[in-house]
Each structure stands twice: as C-alpha cells, then as structure tokens.
Backbone and ligand atoms as CSV (ligand in chain L), in Angstrom:
chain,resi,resn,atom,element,x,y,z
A,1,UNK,N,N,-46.238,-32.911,-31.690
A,1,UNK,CA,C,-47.417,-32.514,-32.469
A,1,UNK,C,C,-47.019,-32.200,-33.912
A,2,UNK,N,N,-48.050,-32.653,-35.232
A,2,UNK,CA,C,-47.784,-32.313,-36.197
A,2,UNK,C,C,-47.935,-30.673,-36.449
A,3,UNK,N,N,-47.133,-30.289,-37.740
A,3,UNK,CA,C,-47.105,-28.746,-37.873
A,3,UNK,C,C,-48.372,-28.870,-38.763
A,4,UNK,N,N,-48.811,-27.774,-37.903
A,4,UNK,CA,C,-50.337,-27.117,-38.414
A,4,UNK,C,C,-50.899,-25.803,-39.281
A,5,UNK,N,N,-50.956,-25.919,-40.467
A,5,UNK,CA,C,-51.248,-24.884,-41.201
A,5,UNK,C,C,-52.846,-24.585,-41.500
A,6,UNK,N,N,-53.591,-25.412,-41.595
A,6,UNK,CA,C,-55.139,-24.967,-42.350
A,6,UNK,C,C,-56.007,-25.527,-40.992
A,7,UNK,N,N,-57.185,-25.353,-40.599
A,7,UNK,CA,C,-58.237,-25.611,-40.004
A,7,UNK,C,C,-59.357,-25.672,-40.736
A,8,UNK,N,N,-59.817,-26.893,-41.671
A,8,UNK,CA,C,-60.172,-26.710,-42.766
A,8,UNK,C,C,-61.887,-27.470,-42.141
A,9,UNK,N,N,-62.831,-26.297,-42.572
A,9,UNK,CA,C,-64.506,-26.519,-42.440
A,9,UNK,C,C,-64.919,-27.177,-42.951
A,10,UNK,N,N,-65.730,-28.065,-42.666
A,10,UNK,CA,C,-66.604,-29.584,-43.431
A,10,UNK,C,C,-68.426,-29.418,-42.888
A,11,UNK,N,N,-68.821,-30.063,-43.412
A,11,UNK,CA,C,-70.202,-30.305,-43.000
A,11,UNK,C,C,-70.698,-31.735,-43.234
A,12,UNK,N,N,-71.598,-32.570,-42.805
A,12,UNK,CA,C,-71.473,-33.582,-43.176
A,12,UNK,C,C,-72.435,-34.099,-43.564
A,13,UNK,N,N,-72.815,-33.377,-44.976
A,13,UNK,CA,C,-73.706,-33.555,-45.806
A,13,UNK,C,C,-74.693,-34.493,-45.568
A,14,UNK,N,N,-75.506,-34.173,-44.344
A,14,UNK,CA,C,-77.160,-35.456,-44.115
A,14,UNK,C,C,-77.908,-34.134,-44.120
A,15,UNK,N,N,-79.206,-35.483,-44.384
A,15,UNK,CA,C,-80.399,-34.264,-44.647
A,15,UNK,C,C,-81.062,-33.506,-43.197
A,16,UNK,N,N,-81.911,-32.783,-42.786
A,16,UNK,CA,C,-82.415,-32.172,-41.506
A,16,UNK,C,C,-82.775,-33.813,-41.097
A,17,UNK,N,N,-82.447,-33.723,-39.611
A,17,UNK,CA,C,-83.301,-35.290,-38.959
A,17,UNK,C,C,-82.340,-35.827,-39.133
A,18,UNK,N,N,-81.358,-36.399,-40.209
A,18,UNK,CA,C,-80.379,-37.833,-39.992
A,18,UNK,C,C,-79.388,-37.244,-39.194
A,19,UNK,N,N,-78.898,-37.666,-38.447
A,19,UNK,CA,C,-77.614,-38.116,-37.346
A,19,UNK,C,C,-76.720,-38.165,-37.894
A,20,UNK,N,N,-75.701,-38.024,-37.437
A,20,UNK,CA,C,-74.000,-37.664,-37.988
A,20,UNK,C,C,-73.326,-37.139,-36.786
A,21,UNK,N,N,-73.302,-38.282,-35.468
A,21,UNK,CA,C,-72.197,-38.206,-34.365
A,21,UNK,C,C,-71.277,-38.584,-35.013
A,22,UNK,N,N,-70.167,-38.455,-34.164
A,22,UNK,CA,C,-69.140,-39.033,-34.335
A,22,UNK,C,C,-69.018,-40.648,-34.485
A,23,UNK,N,N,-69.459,-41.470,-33.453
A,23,UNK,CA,C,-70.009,-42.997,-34.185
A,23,UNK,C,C,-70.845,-43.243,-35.251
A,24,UNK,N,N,-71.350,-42.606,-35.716
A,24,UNK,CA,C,-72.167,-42.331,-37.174
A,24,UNK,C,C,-71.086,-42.775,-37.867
A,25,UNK,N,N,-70.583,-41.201,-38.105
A,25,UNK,CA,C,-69.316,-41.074,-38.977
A,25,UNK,C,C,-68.183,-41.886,-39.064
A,26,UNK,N,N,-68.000,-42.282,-37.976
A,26,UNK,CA,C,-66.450,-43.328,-37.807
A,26,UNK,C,C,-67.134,-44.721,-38.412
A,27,UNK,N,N,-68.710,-45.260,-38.507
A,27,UNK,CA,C,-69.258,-46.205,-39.053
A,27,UNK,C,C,-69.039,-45.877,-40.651
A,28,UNK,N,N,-69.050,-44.812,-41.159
A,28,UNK,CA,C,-69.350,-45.013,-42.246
A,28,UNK,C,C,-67.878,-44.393,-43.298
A,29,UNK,N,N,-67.172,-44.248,-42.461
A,29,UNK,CA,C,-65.328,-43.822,-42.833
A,29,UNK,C,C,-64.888,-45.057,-42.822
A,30,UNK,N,N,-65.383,-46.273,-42.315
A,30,UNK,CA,C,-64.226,-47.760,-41.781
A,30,UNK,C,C,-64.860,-48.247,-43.099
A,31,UNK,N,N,-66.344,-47.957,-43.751
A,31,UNK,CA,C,-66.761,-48.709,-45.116
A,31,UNK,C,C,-65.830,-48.453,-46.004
A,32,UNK,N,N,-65.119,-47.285,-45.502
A,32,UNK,CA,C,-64.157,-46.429,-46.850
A,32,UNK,C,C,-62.965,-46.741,-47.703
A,33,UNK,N,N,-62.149,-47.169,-49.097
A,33,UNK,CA,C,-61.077,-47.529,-48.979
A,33,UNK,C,C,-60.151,-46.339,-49.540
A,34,UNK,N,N,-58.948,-46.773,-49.489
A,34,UNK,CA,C,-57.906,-45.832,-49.860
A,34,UNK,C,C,-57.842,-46.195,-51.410
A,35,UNK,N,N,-57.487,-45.581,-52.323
A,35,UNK,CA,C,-57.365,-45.782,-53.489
A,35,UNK,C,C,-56.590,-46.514,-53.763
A,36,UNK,N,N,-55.548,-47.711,-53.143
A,36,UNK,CA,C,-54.639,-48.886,-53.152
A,36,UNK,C,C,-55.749,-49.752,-52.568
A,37,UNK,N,N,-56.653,-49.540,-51.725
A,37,UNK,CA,C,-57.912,-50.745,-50.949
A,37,UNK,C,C,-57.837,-50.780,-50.338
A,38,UNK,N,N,-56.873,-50.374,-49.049
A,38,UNK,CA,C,-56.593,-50.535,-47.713
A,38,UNK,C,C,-58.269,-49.664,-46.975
A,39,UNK,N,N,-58.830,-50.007,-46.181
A,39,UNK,CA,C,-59.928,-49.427,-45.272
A,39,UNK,C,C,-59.298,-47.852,-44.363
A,40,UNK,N,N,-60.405,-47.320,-44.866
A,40,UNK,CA,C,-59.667,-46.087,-43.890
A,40,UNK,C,C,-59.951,-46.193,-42.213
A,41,UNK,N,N,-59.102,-45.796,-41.298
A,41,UNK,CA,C,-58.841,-45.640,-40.255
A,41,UNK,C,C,-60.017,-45.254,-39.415
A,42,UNK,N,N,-61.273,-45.308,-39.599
A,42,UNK,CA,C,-62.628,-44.715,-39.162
A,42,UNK,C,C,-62.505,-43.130,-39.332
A,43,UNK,N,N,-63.191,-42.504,-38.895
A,43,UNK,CA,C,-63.720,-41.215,-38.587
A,43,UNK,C,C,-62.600,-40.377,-39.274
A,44,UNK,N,N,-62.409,-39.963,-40.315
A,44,UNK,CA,C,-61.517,-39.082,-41.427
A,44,UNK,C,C,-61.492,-37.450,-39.961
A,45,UNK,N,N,-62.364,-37.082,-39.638
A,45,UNK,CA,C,-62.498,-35.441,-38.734
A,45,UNK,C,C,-62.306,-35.741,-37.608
A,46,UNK,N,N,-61.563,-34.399,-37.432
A,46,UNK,CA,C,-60.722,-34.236,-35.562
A,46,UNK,C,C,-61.898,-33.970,-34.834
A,47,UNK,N,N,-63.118,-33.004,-35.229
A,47,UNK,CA,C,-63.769,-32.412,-34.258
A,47,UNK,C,C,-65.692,-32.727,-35.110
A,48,UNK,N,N,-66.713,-33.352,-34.838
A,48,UNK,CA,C,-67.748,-33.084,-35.064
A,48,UNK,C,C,-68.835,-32.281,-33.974
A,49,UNK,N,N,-69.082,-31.091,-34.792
A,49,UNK,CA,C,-70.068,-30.160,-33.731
A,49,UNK,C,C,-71.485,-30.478,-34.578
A,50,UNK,N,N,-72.326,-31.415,-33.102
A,50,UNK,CA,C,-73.596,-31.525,-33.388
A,50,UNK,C,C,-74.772,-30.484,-33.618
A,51,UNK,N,N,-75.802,-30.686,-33.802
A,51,UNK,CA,C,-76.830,-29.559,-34.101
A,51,UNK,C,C,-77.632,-29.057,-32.980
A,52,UNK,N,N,-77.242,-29.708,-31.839
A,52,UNK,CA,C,-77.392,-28.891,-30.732
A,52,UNK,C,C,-76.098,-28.306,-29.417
A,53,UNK,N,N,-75.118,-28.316,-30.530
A,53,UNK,CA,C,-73.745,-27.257,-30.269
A,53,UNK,C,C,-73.001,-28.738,-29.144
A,54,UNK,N,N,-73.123,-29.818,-29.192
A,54,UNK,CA,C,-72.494,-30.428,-29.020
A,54,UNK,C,C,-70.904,-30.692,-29.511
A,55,UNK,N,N,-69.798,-30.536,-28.959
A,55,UNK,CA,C,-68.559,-31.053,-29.715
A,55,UNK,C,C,-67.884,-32.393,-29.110
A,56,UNK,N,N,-67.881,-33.119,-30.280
A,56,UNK,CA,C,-67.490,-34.199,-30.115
A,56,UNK,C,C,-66.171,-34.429,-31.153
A,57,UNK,N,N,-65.211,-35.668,-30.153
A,57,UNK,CA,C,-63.903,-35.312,-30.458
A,57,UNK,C,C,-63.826,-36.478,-31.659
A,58,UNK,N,N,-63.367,-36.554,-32.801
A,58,UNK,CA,C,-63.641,-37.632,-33.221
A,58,UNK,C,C,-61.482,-38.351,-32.929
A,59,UNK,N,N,-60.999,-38.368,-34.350
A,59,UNK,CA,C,-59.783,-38.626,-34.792
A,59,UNK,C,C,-58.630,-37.798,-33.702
A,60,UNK,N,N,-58.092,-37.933,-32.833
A,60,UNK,CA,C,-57.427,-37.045,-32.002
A,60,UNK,C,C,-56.416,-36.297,-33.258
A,61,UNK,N,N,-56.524,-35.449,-32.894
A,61,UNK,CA,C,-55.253,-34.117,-33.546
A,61,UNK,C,C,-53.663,-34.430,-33.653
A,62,UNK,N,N,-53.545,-35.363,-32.522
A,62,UNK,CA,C,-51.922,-35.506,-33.071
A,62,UNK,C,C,-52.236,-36.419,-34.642
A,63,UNK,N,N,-53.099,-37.073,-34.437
A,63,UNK,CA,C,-52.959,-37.984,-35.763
A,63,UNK,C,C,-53.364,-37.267,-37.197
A,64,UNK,N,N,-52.945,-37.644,-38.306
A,64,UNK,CA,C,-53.170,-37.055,-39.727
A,64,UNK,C,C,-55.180,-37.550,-39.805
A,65,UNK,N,N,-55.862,-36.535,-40.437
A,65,UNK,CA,C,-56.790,-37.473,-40.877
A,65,UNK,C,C,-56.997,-37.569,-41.834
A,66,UNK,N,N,-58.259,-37.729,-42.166
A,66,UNK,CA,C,-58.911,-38.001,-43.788
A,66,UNK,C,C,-59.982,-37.120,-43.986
A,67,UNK,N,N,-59.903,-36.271,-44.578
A,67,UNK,CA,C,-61.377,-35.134,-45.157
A,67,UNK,C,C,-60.509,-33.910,-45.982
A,68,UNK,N,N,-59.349,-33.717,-46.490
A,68,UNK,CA,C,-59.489,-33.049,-47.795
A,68,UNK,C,C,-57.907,-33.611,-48.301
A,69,UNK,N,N,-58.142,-34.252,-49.697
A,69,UNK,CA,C,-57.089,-34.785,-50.336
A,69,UNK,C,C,-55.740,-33.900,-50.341
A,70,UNK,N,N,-54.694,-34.139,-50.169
A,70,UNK,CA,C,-53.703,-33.061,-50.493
A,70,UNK,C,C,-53.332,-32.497,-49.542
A,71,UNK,N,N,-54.386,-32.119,-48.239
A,71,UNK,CA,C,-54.085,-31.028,-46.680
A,71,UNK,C,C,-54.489,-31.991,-45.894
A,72,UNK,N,N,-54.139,-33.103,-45.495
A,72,UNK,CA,C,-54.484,-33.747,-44.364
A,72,UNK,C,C,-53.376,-33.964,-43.718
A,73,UNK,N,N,-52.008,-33.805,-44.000
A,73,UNK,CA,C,-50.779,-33.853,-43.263
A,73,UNK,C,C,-50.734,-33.028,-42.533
A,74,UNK,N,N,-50.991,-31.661,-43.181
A,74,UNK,CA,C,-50.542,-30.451,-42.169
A,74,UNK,C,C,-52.308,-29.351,-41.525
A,75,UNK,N,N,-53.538,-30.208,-41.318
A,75,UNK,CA,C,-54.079,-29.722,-41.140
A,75,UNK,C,C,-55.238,-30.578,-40.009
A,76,UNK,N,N,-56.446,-29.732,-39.492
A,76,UNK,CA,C,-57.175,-30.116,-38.712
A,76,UNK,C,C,-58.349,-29.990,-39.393
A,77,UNK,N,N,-59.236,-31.375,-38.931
A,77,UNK,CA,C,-60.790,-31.098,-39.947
A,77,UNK,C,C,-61.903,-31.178,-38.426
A,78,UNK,N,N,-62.533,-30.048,-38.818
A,78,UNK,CA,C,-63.769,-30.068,-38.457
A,78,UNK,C,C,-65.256,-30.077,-39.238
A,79,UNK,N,N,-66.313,-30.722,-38.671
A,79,UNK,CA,C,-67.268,-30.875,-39.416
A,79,UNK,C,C,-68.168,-30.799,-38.544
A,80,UNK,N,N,-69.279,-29.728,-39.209
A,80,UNK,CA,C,-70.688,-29.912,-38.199
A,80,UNK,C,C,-71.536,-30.369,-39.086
A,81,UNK,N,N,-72.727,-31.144,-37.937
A,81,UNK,CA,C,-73.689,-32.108,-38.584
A,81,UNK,C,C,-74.698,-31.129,-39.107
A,82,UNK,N,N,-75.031,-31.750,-40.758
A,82,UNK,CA,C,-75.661,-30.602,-41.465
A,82,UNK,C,C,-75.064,-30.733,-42.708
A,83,UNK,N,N,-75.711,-29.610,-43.575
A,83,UNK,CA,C,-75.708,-29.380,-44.866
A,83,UNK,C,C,-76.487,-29.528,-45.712
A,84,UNK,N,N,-77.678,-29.885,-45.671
A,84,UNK,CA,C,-78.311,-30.384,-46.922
A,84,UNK,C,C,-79.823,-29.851,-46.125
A,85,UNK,N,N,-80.755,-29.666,-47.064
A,85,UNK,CA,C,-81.765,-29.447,-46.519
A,85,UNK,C,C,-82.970,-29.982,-47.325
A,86,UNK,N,N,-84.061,-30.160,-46.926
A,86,UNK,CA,C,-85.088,-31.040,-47.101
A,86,UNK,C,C,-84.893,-31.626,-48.343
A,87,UNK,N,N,-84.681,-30.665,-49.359
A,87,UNK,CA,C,-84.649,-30.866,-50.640
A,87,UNK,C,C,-83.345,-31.685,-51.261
A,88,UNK,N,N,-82.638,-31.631,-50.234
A,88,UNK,CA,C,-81.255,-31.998,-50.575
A,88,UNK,C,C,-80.181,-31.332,-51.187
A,89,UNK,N,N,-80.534,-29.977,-50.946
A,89,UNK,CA,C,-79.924,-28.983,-51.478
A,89,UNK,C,C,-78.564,-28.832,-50.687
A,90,UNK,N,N,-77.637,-28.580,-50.901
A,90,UNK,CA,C,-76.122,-28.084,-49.834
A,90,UNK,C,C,-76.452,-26.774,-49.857
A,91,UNK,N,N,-76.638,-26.235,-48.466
A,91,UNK,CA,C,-76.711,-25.298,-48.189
A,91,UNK,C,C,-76.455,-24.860,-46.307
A,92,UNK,N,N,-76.467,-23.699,-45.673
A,92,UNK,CA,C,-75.549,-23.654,-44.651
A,92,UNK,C,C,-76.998,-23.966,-43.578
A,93,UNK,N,N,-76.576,-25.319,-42.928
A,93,UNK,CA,C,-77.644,-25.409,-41.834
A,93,UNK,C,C,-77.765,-25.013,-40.581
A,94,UNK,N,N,-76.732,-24.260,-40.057
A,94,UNK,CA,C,-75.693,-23.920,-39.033
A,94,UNK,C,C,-76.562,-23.919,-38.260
A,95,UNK,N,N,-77.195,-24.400,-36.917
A,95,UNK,CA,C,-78.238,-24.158,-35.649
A,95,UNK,C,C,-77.304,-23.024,-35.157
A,96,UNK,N,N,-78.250,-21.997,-34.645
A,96,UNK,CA,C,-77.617,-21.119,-33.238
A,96,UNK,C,C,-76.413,-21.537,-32.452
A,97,UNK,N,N,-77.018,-22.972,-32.100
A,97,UNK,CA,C,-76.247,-23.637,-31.057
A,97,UNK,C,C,-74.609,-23.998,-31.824
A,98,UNK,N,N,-74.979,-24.855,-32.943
A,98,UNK,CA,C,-73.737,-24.873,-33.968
A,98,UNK,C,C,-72.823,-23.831,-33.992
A,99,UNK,N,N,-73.201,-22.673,-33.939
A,99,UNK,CA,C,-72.555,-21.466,-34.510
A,99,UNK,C,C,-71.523,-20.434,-33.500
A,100,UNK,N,N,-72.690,-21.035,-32.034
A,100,UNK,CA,C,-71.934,-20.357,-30.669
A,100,UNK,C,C,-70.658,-21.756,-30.626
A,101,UNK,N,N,-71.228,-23.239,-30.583
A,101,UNK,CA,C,-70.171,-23.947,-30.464
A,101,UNK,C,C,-68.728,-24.031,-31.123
A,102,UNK,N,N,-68.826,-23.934,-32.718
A,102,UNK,CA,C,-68.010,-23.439,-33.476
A,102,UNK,C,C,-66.972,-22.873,-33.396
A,103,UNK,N,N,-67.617,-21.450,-32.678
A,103,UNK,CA,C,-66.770,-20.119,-32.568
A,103,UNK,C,C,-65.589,-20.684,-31.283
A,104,UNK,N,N,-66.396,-21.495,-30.399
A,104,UNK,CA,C,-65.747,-21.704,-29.286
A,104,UNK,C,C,-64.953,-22.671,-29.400
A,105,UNK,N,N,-64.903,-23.706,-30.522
A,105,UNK,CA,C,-63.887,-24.709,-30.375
A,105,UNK,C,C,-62.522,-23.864,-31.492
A,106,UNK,N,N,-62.979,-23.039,-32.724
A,106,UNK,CA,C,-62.059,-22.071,-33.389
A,106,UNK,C,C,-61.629,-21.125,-32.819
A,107,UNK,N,N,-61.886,-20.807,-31.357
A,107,UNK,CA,C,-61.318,-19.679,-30.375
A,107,UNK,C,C,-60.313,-21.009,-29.897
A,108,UNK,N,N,-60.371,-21.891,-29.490
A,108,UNK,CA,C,-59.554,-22.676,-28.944
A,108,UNK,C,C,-58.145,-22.786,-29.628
A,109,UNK,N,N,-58.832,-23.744,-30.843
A,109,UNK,CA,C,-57.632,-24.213,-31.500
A,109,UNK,C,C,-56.815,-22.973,-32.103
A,110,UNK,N,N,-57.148,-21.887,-33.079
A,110,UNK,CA,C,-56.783,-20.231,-32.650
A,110,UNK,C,C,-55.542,-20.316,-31.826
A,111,UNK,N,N,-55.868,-19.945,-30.418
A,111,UNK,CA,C,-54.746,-19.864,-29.721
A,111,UNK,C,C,-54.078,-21.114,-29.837
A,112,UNK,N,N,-54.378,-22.406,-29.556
A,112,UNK,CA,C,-53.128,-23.612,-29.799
A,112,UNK,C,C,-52.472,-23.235,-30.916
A,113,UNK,N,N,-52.887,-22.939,-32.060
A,113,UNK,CA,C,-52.222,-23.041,-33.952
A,113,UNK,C,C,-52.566,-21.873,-33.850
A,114,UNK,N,N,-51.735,-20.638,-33.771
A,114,UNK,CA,C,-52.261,-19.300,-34.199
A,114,UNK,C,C,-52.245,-18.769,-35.218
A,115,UNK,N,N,-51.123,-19.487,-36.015
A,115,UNK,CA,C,-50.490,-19.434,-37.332
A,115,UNK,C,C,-51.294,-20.495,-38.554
A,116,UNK,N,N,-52.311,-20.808,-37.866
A,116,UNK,CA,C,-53.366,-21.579,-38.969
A,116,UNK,C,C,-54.646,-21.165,-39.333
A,117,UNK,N,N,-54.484,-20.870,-40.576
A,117,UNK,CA,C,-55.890,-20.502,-41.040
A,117,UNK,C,C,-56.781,-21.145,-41.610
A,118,UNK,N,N,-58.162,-20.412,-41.192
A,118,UNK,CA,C,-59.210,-21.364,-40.973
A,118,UNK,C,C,-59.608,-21.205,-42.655
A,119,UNK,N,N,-59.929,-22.325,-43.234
A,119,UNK,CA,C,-60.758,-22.286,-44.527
A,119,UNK,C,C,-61.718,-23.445,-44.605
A,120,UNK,N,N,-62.653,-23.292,-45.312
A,120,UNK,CA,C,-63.887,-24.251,-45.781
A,120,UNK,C,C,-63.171,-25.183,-46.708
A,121,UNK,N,N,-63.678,-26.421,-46.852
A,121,UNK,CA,C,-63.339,-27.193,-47.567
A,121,UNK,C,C,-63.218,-26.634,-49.130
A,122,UNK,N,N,-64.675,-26.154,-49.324
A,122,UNK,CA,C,-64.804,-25.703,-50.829
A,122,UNK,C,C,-63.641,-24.620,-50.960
A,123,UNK,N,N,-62.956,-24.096,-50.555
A,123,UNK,CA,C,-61.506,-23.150,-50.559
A,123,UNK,C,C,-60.632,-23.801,-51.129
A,124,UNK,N,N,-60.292,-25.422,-50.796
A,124,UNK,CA,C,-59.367,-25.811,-51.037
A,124,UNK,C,C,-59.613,-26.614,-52.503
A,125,UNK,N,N,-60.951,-27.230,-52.545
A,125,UNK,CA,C,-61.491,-28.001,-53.697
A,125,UNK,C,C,-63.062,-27.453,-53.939
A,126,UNK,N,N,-62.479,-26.573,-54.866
A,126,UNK,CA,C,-63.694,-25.798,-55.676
A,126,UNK,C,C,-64.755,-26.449,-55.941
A,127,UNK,N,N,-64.161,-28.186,-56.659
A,127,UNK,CA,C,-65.494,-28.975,-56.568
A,127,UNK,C,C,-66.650,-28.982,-55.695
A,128,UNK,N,N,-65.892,-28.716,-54.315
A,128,UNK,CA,C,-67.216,-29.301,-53.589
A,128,UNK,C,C,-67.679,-27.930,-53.275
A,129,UNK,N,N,-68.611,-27.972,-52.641
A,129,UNK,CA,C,-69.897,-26.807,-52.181
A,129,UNK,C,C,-69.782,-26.932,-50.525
A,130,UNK,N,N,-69.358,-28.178,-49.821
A,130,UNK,CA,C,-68.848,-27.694,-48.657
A,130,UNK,C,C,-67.921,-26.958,-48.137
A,131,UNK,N,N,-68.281,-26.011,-47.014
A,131,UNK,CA,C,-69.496,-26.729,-45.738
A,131,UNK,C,C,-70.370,-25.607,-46.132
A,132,UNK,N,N,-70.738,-25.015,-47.448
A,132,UNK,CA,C,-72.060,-23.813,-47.546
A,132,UNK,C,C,-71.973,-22.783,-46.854
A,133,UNK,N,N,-70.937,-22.395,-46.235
A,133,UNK,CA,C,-70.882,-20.948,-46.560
A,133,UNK,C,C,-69.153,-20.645,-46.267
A,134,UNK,N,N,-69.359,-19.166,-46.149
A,134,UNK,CA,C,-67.525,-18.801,-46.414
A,134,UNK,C,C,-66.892,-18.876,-45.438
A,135,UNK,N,N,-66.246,-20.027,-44.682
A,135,UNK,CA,C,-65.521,-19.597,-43.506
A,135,UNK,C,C,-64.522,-18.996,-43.052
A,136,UNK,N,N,-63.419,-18.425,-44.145
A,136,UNK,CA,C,-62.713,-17.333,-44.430
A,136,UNK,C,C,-63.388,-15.963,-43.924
A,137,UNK,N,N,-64.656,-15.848,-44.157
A,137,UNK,CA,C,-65.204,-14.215,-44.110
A,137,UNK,C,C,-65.544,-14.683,-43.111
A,138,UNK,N,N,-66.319,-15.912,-42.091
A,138,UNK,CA,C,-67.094,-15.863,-40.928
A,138,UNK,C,C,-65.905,-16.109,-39.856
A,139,UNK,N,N,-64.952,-16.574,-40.085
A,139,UNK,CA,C,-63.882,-16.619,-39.201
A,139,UNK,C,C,-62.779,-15.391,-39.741
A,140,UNK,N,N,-62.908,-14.557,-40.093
A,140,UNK,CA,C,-61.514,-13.417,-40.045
A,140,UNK,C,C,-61.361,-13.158,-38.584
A,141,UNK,N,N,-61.880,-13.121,-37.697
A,141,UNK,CA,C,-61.313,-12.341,-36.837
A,141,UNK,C,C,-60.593,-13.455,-35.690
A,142,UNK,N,N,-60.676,-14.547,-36.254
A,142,UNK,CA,C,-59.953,-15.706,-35.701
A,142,UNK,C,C,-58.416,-16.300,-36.690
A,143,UNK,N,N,-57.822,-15.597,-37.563
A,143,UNK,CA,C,-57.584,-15.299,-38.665
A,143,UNK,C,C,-55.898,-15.385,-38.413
A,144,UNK,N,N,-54.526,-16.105,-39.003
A,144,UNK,CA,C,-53.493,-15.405,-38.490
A,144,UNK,C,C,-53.510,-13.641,-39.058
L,1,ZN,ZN,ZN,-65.871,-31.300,-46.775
C-alpha cells in the first residue's frame, strides 16, 4: 500500500438533480488529458458518496489518483455528489444521508491511515471553494 498522509474532501460540483455516480464521473475523467495529452485513467476519486448516502468505490486506493495537483501520490480523494445549488452557487449540499455516510466511510479509513489527516480540497488550493465547507473543523474528532 501507498504511504498515506491527507484524506483530501471534494464535491463534485453538479447542480441539485444532475447525477455524479461513479460511472458519471469515470465518463467524464477519460474526456480528460494530462498536461503532456495523455487521457486520464477515468475516475480521478477513491470514494464517491451519493446524495442518498450511497458509497461508491470509484479508483481503488492502492492506486495514485487524480483530484488535487501536487497530493495525489500520498493521498486519498473522496467526493460527494453535490455542490452547487440552483443558482450555481458552490455551496455545502451535504443530504443527512451524505453526512451520516461520510462520517462512516472517514471512521473507516481513520482507523486504516490513522496518521492521515482529513482536509478539503480548498485547504490545499485556496483557489478552489471546494467541497464548501471546512472539513478540518467537521472532521477533528477523526483527526491524527
Ligand atoms: Zn475538489
């Protein structure tokens, strides 16, 4: 297994109503290229949690993926479907169901990587505004 430092939060910016399974996503990661042109590998995220607390596995974990430039060697991406809201605003869409599922797949991986901490994308790249809210403060107590 690769060494694991960050568990880094994503969202995957569709509006309320559009879809973003994991075959969604792996459709629209294979359109993707690498900045040399090579096509990316499908589905960039280890874990997508649907909006009715579904988790679905995307990229298996031993492998590196693709969702934050710079931490994809030594880290795990999760993304729940969501983010944007009517208006198209980024903001935190989290369902109930999202939020119990969440906790339960970051209680998991937690004990596997205990020594990895969980951060939001926007932690690592200020640019972005994902995944809308702080997952540092909503995960401390999952925390090394
Ligand atoms: Zn992201």
């Amino acid at each position: 297994m690769r060494t694991i430092t960050l568990i880094i939060i994503h969202c995957s910016a569709v509006h309320p109503g559009q879809r973003s399974s994991v075959a969604d996503i792996n459709k629209w990661h294979k359109e993707r290229k690498t900045k040399d042109g090579r096509p990316w590998k499908g589905i960039g995220y280890h874990y997508v949690v649907r909006r009715d607390g579904t988790i679905e596995t995307g990229r298996p974990i031993e492998k590196v993926g693709a969702h934050c430039v710079g931490h994809n060697s030594h880290s795990i991406g999760v993304c729940y479907e969501g983010g944007l809201n009517e208006k198209g605003e980024e903001v935190d869409t989290r369902t109930p169901e999202q939020k119990i599922a969440l906790e339960q797949l970051l209680e998991r991986l937690h004990a596997q990587f205990p020594k990895a901490l969980i951060v939001g994308h926007h932690d690592l790249n200020p640019d972005k505004k994902c995944p809308c809210f702080d997952a540092v403060k909503a995960y401390a107590h999952l925390q090394p």
